[in-house]
C-alpha positions in Angstrom: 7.7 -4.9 -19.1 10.0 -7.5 -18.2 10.2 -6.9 -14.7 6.3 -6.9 -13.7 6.6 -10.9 -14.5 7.7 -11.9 -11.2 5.0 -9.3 -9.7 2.3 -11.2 -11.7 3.4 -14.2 -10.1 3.5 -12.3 -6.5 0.5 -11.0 -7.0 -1.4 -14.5 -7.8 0.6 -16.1 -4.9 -0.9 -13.3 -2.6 -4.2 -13.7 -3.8 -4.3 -17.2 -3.8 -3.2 -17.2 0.3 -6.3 -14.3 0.9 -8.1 -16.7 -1.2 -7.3 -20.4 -1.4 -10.3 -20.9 -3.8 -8.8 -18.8 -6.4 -7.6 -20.6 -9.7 -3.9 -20.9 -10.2 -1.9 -24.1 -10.8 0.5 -25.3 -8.0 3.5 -24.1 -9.4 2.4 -20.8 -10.0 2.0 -20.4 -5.9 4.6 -22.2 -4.8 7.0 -20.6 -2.3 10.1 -21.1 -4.3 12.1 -19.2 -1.8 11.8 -22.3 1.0 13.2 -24.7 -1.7 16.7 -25.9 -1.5 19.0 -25.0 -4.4 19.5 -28.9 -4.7 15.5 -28.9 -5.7 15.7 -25.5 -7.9 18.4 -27.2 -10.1 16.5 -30.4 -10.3 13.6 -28.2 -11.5 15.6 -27.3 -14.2 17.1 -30.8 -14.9 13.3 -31.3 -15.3 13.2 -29.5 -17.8 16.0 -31.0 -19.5 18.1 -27.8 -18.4 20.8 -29.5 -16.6 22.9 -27.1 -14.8 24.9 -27.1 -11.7 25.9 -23.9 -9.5 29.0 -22.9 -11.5 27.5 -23.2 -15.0 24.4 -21.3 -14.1 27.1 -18.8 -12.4 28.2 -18.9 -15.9 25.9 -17.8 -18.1 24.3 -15.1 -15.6 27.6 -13.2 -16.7 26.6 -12.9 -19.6 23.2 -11.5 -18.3 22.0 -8.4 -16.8 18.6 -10.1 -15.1 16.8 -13.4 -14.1 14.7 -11.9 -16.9 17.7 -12.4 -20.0 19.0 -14.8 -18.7 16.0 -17.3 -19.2 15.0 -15.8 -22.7 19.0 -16.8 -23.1 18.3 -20.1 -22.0 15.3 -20.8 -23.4 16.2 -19.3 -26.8 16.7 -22.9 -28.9 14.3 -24.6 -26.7 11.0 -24.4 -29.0 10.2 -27.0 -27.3 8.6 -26.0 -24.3 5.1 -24.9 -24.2 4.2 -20.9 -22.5 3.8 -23.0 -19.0 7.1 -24.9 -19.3 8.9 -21.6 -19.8 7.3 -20.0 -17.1 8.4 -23.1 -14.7 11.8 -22.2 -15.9 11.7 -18.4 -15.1 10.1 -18.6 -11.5 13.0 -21.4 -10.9 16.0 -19.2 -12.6 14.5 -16.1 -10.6 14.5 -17.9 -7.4 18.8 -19.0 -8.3 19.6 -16.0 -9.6 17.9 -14.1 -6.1 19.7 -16.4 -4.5 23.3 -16.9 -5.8 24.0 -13.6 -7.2 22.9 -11.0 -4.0 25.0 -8.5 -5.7 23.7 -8.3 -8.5 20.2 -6.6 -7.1 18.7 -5.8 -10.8 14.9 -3.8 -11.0 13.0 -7.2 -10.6 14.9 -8.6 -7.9 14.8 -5.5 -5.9 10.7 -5.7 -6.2 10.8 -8.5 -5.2 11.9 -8.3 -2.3 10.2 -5.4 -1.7 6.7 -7.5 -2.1 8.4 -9.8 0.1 8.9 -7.5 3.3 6.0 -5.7 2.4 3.7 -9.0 2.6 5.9 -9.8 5.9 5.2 -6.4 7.4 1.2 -6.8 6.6 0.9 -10.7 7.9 3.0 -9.2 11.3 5.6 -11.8 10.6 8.7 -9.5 11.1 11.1 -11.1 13.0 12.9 -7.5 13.6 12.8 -4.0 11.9 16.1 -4.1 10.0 14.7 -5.8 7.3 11.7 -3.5 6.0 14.4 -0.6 7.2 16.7 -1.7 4.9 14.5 -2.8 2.1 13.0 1.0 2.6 16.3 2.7 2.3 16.9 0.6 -0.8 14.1 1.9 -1.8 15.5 5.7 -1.4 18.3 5.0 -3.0 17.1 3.4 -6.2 14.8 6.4 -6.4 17.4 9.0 -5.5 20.0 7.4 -8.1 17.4 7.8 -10.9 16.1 10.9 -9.9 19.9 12.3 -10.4 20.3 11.0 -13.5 17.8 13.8 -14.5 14.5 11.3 -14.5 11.3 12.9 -13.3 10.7 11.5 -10.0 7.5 10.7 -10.0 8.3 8.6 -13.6 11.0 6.7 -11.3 8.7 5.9 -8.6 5.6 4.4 -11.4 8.5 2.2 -12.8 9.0 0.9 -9.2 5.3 0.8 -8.4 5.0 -1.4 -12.0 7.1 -4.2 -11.1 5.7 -4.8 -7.6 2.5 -6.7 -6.7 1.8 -4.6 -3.8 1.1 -0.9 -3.8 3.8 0.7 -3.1 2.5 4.4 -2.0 0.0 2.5 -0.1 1.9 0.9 1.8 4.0 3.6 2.6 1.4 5.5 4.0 0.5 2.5 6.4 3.7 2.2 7.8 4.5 5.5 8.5 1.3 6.1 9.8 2.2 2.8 12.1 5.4 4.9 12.8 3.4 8.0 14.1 0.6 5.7 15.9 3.8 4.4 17.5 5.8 7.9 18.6 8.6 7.1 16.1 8.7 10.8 14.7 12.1 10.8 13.8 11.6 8.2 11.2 8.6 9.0 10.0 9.9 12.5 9.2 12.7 11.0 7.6 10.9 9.1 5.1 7.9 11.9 4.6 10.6 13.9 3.4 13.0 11.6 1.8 10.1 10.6 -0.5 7.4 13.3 -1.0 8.6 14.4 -4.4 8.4 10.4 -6.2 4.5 10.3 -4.5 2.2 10.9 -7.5 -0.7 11.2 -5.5 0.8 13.9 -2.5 -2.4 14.2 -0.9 -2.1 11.4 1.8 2.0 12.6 2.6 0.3 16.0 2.7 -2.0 14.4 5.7 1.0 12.9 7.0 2.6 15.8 7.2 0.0 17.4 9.2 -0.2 14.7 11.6 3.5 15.4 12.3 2.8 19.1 12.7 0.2 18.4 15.4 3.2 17.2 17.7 5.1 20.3 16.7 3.3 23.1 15.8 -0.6 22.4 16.8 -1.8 25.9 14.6 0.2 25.0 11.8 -1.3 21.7 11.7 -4.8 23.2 12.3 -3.9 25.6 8.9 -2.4 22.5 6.7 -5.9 20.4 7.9 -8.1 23.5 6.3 -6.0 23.4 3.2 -6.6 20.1 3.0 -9.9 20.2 3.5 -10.3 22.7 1.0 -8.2 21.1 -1.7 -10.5 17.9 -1.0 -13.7 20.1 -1.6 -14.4 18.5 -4.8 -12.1 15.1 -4.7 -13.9 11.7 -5.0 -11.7 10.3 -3.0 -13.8 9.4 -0.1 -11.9 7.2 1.9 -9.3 9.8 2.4 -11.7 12.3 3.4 -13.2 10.0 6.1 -9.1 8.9 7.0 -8.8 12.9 7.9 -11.8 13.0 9.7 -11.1 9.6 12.0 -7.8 11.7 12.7 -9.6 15.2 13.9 -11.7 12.7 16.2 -8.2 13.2 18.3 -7.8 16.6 18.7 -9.3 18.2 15.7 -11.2 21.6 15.7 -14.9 21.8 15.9 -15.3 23.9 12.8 -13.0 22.0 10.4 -14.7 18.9 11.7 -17.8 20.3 10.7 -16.9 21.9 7.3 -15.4 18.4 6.1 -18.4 16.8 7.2 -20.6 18.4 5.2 -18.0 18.5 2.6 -18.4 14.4 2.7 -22.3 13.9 3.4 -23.2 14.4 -0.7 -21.0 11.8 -1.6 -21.8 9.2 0.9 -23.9 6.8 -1.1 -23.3 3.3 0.6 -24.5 2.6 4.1 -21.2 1.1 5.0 -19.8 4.6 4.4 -22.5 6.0 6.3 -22.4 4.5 9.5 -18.4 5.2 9.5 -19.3 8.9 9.2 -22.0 8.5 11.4 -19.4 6.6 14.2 -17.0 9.1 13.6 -18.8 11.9 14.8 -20.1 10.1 17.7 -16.7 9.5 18.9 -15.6 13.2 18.2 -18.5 14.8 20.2 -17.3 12.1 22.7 -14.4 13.6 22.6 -15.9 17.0 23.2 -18.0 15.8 25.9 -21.3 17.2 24.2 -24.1 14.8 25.6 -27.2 15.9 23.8 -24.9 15.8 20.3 -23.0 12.2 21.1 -26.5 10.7 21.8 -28.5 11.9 18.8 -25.8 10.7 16.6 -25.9 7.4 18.6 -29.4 7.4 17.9 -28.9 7.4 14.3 -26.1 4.8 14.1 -28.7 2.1 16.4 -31.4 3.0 14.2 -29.5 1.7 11.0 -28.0 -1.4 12.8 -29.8 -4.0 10.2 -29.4 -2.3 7.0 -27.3 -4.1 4.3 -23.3 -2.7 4.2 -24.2 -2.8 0.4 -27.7 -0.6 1.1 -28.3 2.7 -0.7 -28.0 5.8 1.3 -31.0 7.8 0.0 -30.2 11.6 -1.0 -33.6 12.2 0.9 -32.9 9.8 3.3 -34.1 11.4 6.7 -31.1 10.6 8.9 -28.9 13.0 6.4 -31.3 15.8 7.6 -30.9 14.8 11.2 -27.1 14.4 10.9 -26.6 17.7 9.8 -29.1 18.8 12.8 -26.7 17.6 15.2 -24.0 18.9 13.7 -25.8 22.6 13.7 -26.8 22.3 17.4 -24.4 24.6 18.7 -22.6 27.4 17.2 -19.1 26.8 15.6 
């Protein structure tokens, strides 16, 4: 698709910064949004595509994105070699982003989606209009498409496609953020605003529960079992150990315990083990049960020098002893 070549692009340039040693060529990572439009044109001239503001102007009305307009551009120009092209696109993108802010086309939109998404994660926002904006964008692309009789979730993918970041990932950051923060009201908003496009419902479900426990602390008790239950054969691990770092808050005893037997089979790295294992040490912390908080403690000191990468045996003794802990008291 078109539109995921500016997130290719993103995603190399976001890569590279995590990464400095990975291979890209210096164009390919440049920031073309701190260049002057003086420089982006000369870029073109370059490339023996001399244009000025009003000509470019021009032939973007015949075009519906950065995307035609280049292969308009480039059409005669057999010339120039895949890399040369590519120059060409990233500087037309940058113009086009630029020149035309009303005309926000699919790529342009992800784009600067990525942008206050990779702003929000490097803590670089200067206020919260802009991801708050860029979010209600977001609801209203979705919402337009959805009522033109497109299947949400279908709307959402094509989103999700032409971004470098993931999307329903980051969503579930920030509005977790919002909660961590007391910002109900908003988090609410967008839980609801944007549960049906979520292909994978399980982590809005989890939201959703968090946002019970401030409301209704039995109804979020009941949506936590059915999560738990509906998790009783999900690989997923990292979201089962997300809910259980949750309950460590105010989570009952016997749901705690079902989901951590639940997750104990499929624990198979020590890095994952000793999460679980800190986990539960905090939540009999929590509880104020001494004899329980120490032999998990125990365990965890015990497996200080093991490898993150280590194999967690199936008969590895400090399963068995876990579990013991768990079992010390009646639920």
């Amino acid at each position: 698709m078109q539109i995921q070549r500016r997130a290719l692009y993103n995603s190399l340039r976001q890569n590279w910064l995590m990464d400095s040693s990975t291979e890209a060529e210096p164009w390919q990572i440049e920031d073309y949004r701190s260049l002057s439009l003086e420089a982006l044109f000369q870029r073109l001239a370059d490339l023996e595509l001399p244009l000025d503001r009003n000509s470019f102007l021009g032939f973007a009305d015949e075009c519906d994105s950065p995307e035609d307009l280049t292969d308009h551009l480039l059409a005669e120009r057999d010339d120039l070699d895949v890399s040369s092209q590519d120059k060409a696109y990233l500087v037309i993108f940058e113009l086009w982003r630029r020149t035309l802010p009303e005309r926000l086309c699919l790529s342009v939109f992800c784009d600067e989606l990525d942008h206050q998404i990779n702003l929000y994660d490097q803590d670089d926002i200067e206020s919260p209009e802009a991801i708050e904006d860029a979010l209600a964008d977001l609801q209203e692309v979705l919402d337009e498409n959805a009522d033109q009789g497109v299947d949400p979730v279908d709307v959402f993918e094509a989103v999700s496609d032409g971004c470098a970041n993931s999307i329903d990932g980051f969503l579930y950051d920030f509005i977790s953020d919002l909660l961590d923060d007391d910002n109900l009201s908003y988090a609410v908003e967008l839980v609801d605003g944007l549960y049906n496009y979520i292909p994978d419902k399980k982590w809005f479900d989890f939201l959703r529960a968090r946002i019970l426990v401030e409301r209704d602390p039995v109804a979020a008790n009941a949506l936590f079992a059915k999560l738990i239950e509906d998790v009783a054969e999900d690989s997923d691990l990292e979201f089962s150990l997300e809910i259980l770092a949750f309950m460590v808050l105010g989570g009952e005893r016997a749901l705690f315990v079902a989901l951590v037997e639940q997750v104990l089979p499929r624990i198979r790295q020590e890095t994952d083990f000793q999460e679980l294992l800190s986990i539960c040490v905090d939540f009999y912390r929590r509880l104020d049960y001494e004899w329980e908080e120490q032999a998990l403690q125990a365990i965890l000191d015990a497996r200080n020098n093991k490898a993150a990468d280590a194999i967690v045996e199936v008969g590895d003794p400090h399963r068995k002893e876990l579990l013991r802990a768990l079992e010390k008291r009646a639920v």
